[in-house]
Every structure is written in structure tokens, then in C-alpha cells.
N, C-alpha and C positions, 0 to 999 in steps of 0.2 A: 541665806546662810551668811555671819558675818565673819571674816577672818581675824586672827589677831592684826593687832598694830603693826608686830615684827613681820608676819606675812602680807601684809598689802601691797607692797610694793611690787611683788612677786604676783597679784592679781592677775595684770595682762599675761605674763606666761601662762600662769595657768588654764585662764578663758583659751588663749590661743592651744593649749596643747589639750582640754575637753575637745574645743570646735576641731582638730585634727581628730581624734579617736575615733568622733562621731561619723567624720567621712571617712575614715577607712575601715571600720564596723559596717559603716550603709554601703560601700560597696560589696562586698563579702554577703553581707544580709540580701541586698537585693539580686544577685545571682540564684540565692537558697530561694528568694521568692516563688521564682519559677517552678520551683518544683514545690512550691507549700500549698496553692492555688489560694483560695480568699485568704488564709491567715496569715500569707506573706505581706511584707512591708511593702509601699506601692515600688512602680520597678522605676516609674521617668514621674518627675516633675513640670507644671508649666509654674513661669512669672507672674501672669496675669491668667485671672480668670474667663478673658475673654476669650484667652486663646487653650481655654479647655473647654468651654461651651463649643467653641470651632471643632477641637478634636473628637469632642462623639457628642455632636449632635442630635442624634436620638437621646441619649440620656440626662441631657446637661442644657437646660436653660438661664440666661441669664436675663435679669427684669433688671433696667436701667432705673434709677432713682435720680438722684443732681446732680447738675452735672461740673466736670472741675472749676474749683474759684480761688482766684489770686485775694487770699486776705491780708488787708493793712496791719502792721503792727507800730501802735504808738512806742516812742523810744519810754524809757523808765529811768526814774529818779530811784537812788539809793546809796549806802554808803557800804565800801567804796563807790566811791564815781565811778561809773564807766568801767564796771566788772567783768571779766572777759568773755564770761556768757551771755549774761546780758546784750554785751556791747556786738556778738556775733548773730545776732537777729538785725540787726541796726546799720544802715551806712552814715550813721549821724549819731550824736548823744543829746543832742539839742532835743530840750523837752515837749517841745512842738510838733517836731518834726513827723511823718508819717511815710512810713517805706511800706510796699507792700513786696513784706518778704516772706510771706507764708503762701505755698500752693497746697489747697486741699483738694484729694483728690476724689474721683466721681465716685455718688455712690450705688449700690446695686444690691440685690439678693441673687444668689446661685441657687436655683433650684435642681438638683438631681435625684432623679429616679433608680433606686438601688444605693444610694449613697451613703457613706459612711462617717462618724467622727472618731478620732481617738484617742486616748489621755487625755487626761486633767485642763488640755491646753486644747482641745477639742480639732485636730489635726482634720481637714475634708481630705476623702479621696473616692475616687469615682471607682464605676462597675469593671472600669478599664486600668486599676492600679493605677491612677495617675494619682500624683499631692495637688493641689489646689493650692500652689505655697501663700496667691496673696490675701486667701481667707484663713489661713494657717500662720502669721507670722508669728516668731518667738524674738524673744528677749535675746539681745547682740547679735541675733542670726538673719545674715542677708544673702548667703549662697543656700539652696535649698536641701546641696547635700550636707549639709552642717547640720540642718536641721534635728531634736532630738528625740523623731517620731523612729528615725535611723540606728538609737544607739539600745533597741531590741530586733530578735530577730524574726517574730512575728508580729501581730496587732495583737495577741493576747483573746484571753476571751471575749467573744459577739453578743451581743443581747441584739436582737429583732424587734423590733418597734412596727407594727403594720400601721399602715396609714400616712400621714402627715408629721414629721419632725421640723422641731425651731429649734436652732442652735445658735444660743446667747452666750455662748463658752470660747474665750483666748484665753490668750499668757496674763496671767496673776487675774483675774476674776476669780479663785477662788481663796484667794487669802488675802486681799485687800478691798478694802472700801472704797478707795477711789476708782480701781477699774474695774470693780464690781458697778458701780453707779454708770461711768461712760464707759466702758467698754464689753457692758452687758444689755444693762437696762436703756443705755444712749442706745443701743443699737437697734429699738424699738420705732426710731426716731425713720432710721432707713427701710425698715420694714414698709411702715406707715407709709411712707413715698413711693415704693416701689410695687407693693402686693399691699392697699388699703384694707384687706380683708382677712390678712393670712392669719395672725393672733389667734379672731377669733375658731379660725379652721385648723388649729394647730391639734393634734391628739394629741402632742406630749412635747416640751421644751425641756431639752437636755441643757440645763444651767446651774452651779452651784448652790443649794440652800440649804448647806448647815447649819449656817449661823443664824443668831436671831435680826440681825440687820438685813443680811440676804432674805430673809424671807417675808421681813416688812417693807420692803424693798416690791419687792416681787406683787406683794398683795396691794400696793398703792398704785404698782403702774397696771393692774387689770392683770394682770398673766395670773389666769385659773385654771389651765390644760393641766396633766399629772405632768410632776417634773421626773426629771431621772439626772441623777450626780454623774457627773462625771468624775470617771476616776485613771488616774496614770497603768497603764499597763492593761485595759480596756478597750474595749467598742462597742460603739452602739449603728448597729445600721437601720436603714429606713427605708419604707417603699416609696415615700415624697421626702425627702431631705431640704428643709429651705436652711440656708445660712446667707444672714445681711453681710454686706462688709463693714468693716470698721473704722469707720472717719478718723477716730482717735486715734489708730497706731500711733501716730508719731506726740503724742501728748498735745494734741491743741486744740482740745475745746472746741471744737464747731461751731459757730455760731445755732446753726439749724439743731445740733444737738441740745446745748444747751435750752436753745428757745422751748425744744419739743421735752424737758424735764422742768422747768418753771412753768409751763402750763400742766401737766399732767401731774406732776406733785405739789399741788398748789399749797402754802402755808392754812393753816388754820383761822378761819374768820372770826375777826375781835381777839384772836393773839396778841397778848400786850409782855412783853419781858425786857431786859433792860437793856439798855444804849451802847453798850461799850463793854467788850465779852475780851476776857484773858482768855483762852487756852492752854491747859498746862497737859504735859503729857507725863508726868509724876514725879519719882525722884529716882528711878531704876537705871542705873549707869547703862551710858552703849542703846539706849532708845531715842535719841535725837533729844532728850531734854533740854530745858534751859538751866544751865549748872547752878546759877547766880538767881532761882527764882525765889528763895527763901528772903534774899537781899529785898529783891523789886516787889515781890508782891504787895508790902504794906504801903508803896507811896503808890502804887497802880491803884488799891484797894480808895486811897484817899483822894483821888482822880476821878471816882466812881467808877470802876471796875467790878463787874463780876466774873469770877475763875467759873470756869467749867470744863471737864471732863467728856468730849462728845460720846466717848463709846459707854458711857453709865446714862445717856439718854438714850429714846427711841427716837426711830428716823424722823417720826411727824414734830418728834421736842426738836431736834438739830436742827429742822426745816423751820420751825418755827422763831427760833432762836435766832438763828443767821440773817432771816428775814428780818427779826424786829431790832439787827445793830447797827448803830451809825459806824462805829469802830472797830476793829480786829485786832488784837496782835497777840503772835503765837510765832512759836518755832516751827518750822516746817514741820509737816503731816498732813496724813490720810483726810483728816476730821475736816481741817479747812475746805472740800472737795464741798462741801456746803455750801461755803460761800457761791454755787450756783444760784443759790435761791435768794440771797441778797439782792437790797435796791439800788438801783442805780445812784453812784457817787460814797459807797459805804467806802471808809477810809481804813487800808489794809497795812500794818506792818508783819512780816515776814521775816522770819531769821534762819539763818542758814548756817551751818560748821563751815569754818574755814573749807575744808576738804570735800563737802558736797553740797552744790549749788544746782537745784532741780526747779523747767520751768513750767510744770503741769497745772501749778495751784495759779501762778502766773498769767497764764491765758486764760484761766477761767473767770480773773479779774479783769481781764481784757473784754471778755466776752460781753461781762454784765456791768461794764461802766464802773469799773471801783477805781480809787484814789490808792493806789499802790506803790509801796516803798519795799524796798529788800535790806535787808542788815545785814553781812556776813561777819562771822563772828574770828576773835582772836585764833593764831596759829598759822601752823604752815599752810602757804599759799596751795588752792588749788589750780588746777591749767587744762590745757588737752589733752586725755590722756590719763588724769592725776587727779579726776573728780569722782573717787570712787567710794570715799568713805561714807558710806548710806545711809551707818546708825551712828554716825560720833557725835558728842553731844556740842550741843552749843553754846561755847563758852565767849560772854563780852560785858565790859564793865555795865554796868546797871543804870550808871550817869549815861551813857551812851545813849540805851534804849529810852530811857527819862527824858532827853532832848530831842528824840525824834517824837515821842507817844508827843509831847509840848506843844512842838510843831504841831501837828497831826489836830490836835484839841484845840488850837484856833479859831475861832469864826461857830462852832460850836456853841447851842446853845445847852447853860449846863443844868 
């Protein structure tokens, strides 16, 4: 949902005063539990799932996958210099330099017997009303009575699934591309490590596929069990419930993610397209556009550029595409979530709104060796706290982007 301008500022009240409602709704709700029996909202939460596998262990196993890993993160070149997101991954801005400030944590599948998912964001909870909160995370939510499985006061209707359930369903998998890709399809990746066989044993994977990218998505990476949508104010329970966890929560690209969707959606052999890819995200105010792209597009054009539009191709064209570019640049978006499939050393520019500066597409250049710059565009500064503007467009002189794209096309053979 996006706010006006005049209410942004107002954003954190607001988040803070939903996240209060929601705890004092779930405690009220979870009293009423007791007396709803299954269609009550669970009554206690654990932190970690290993300590609900502990709390009923008859029904709750947990299958260990990799285990946790301190990953390096090279410092980044961009303008401004030394941004202060950027710069808060980094004890250094030195372009050399290498700090290993990312912990990824271990991964696993929870298998429970009698187990449930619910909403859209696919919430676990066991036979014993507990939340499973760390295969359950939501978006801003870190106390688990915040959570917004709390701000109804049942699960709503059940649907029975006998047999074997996969649950490829968190927060925004089902209206975005890029955590549709890792935070659905990546999580195949923990499957595969933990239960090598469970895919193909699954009777049914509750995962979004409305759309037609969700579902070419789906038919590339093997997943041919019947699916079932997940929907808000829903459940689905299962006599075998497996859920992976989610490397990605925190937006970084796993390396073993990634590896395991560059082998499994491989580009197309003798794919030939061209060098040096625009990305335009159109001309629709409050979409993250580039304001100034009517200016730039004709000297980009004469640089050898081609524009392209990712969501008017299909998966295997954007796989193919990203694969076969030496250069990128685009305003921040979904579509770049491609550049997984890119070669090692593709040269990436990045633009951001002053007001929101995201490092998801970021890591995933980290992950596959690209040559990565970031641009933040004119306007008010953002900070801690103040980097909330999600869809403002990005607005910066043209000569700007023209001396970085310059740079970039250096050493380039044209």
C-alpha cells in the first residue's frame, strides 16, 4: 500500500500503532482460542523451530540442512560515496576491502504431522496450537505476538489435504517476483539438502500461482504436485506438512540459493541477445520510474542499448536475456532479481530515490560476481528510520547516469 507524501512521515506511528492493535487483538483472541478448539488462533509461540520440534516431539521433526555461515561482503563503489546503507554492512569503504558481516543462518525443513498453514503468508502451527514464528516471519514483525496471523480471531476456514504437504508460501511471495523466485522457488534449494526426495513425494504444494510468471516459474523448477493458493483468512492442514526455512529472510541471497536456481533454470543453449540491456519500468507516476528516461534513453540507445520491459517477457526470455548481458542499468525493481542468472563480472548500474535505498538486488550481485555501482537519485536525504519511500520515482540529471553508464563501457569490447 503506498501512502501520500503528506502522510509518510506519519509511516512509523502508524506501523507502531497496527503492531500494538495486533498484540492486544491476539491476546483477547488467544484466550477465545481455548474455547474454539482447532479454529482458534495458536495459544503460545516458539522463536526457533528447534525448540518446537523439542516441545512435541511426536508430531514435529526437524531435518537439519547447512549449517550456519559467516558470509564476506565486498565494500561497494557508488555515488554518493559511502551511503549510509551501504556503508552499514562495511567496517571500511575501501574498495578492496572484505569484512565478513553477513551471518546466514542454518538451514532446515520442519516436518509436522497434523500441521497447519495460514494466510496468504502461509503461518505453521502445530497440532499443539503452537506458531512456529521462525518459519512464519512477516514483514517488520520481530515479537511474535505482533504477528498478523493474531489480528483475526479464528484461522478461518480448513481445507484437509491427506498425505504429504510442501509449503513454498512467506511474506510477499505472492505479489512479487523477486520473493516469489528466492523466497519460494530458492527454498527448493533447502528442501533438496535436507529431505533429497520430498518434491518428488509431495501430494500437493501450497504456493502462489496466479500469475503467469508464478507458474512458469514453478513448471521450470519441476514442481508438478497439484498446487493449492494460498489465501488470507484460510487454512490448509496436512497429515505430513514439510516447510523449508527460509535463507532469504533477511534479503541476502545465499550463495547455495542462488547456485541451486542457476543450475535448475538454466538459460537456453545458443541464446544469443544483446550486450547491454536498459530496463525501463514505464512512465506511470509513484512506480519507482526513472523520471528523466525520455531525456536518456536516446544517447543510451546510441551506446547500444536495448530497453526492455522484464514482465512483457517470459521467465525463460528474462533468463535468457540477463544471461546474455555484459551491462545493466535500471532503476531499482523486481525484474533485476534476474540478474541471478547473469555471468560472472556483468557490469550493473542501479538507481535508487533519494528516500528508498534497498539491498536485495545488491547481494544478489554479490553473489554471482557482477561489477556493481548504485546511483541515489536527487531529493531529500534518506537515513534510519526515513528510508521508507518504496515507490517514489527516481529522479537525477541524465549527464549523471551518462558518466557513470561511460565509465562502466570502458575496456568493453563494442
Amino acid at each position: 500500500m503506498s501512502l501520500p507524501a503528506w502522510l509518510r512521515p506519519w509511516w512509523p506511528l502508524f506501523k507502531r500503532l497496527h503492531r500494538a492493535a495486533t498484540f492486544v487483538l491476539g491476546c483477547l483472541f488467544r484466550v477465545l482460542s481455548r474455547l474454539l478448539g482447532s479454529r482458534g488462533v495458536p495459544v503460545r509461540a516458539t522463536e526457533r523451530s528447534s525448540d518446537t520440534a523439542a516441545r512435541e516431539p511426536g508430531a514435529v521433526v526437524l531435518h537439519p540442512g547447512r549449517a550456519e555461515q559467516s558470509l564476506p561482503r565486498p565494500a561497494t563503489t557508488g555515488v554518493p560515496a559511502g551511503h549510509w546503507l551501504f556503508a552499514a554492512v562495511h567496517t571500511t569503504t575501501e574498495p578492496t576491502a572484505v569484512v565478513p558481516a553477513v551471518d546466514l543462518p542454518a538451514t532446515f525443513v520442519l516436518e509436522v504431522a497434523g500441521g497447519r498453514l495460514s494466510g496468504d503468508y502461509a503461518a505453521t502451527t502445530t497440532p499443539g496450537k503452537v506458531l512456529d514464528h521462525e518459519t512464519s516471519t512477516y514483514f517488520g514483525v520481530e515479537d511474535w505476538r505482533e504477528h498478523p496471523i493474531f489480528l483475526r480471531p479464528t484461522l478461518g476456514p480448513t481445507e484437509h489435504v491427506p498425505g504429504t504437504v510442501l509449503s513454498l508460501t512467506t511474506r510477499g511471495t505472492s505479489v512479487n517476483y523477486y520473493h516469489f523466485l528466492y523466497d519460494a522457488i530458492g527454498r527448493l534449494a533447502v528442501l533438496e539438502d535436507a529431505l533429497p526426495h520430498a518434491l518428488a513425494q509431495a501430494d500437493a504444494v501450497v504456493v502462489p500461482h496466479r500469475t503467469r510468471y508464478q507458474k512458469q516459474l514453478l513448471e521450470l523448477a519441476g514442481v508438478t504436485a497439484r498446487l493449492i493458493e494460498p489465501e488470507r483468512g484460510r487454512t490448509v492442514s496436512a497429515d505430513r506438512l514439510l516447510v523449508p526455512s527460509n535463507p532469504n529472510w533477511a534479503l541476502q541471497a545465499p550463495p547455495a540459493t542462488v547456485r541451486w536456481l542457476r543450475e535448475h533454470l538454466p538459460p537456453t543453449p545458443g541464446a544469443d541477445g544483446p550486450r547491454r540491456l536498459y530496463v525501463t519500468r514505464g512512465d506511470t507516476p509513484r512506480t519507482r520510474r526513472y523520471v528523466q528516461e525520455a531525456e536518456l534513453w536516446p544517447e543510451l540507445e546510441r551506446r547500444g542499448f536495448v530497453r526492455i520491459d522484464p514482465g512483457s517477457h517470459t521467465v525463460q526470455e528474462q533468463i535468457d536475456l540477463f544471461h546474455g548481458a555484459e551491462v545493466v542499468v535500471s532503476p531499482h525493481g523486481a525484474g533485476l532479481s534476474n540478474l541471478t542468472f547473469s555471468r560472472p563480472g556483468v557490469r550493473v548500474l542501479e538507481m535508487f530515490a533519494s528516500t528508498y535505498v534497498h539491498l536485495g538486488l545488491w547481494s544478489i550481485c554479490q553473489a554471482v560476481d557482477a561489477d556493481y555501482r548504485y546511483l541515489v537519485g536527487d531529493g531529500p536525504s534518506g537515513g534510519p528510520g526515513r528510508n521508507s519511500g518504496v515507490l517514489d520515482d527516481v529522479s537525477v540529471p541524465p549527464r549523471t547516469v551518462l558518466d557513470l553508464v561511460d565509465d562502466m563501457l570502458r575496456g568493453l569490447h563494442q
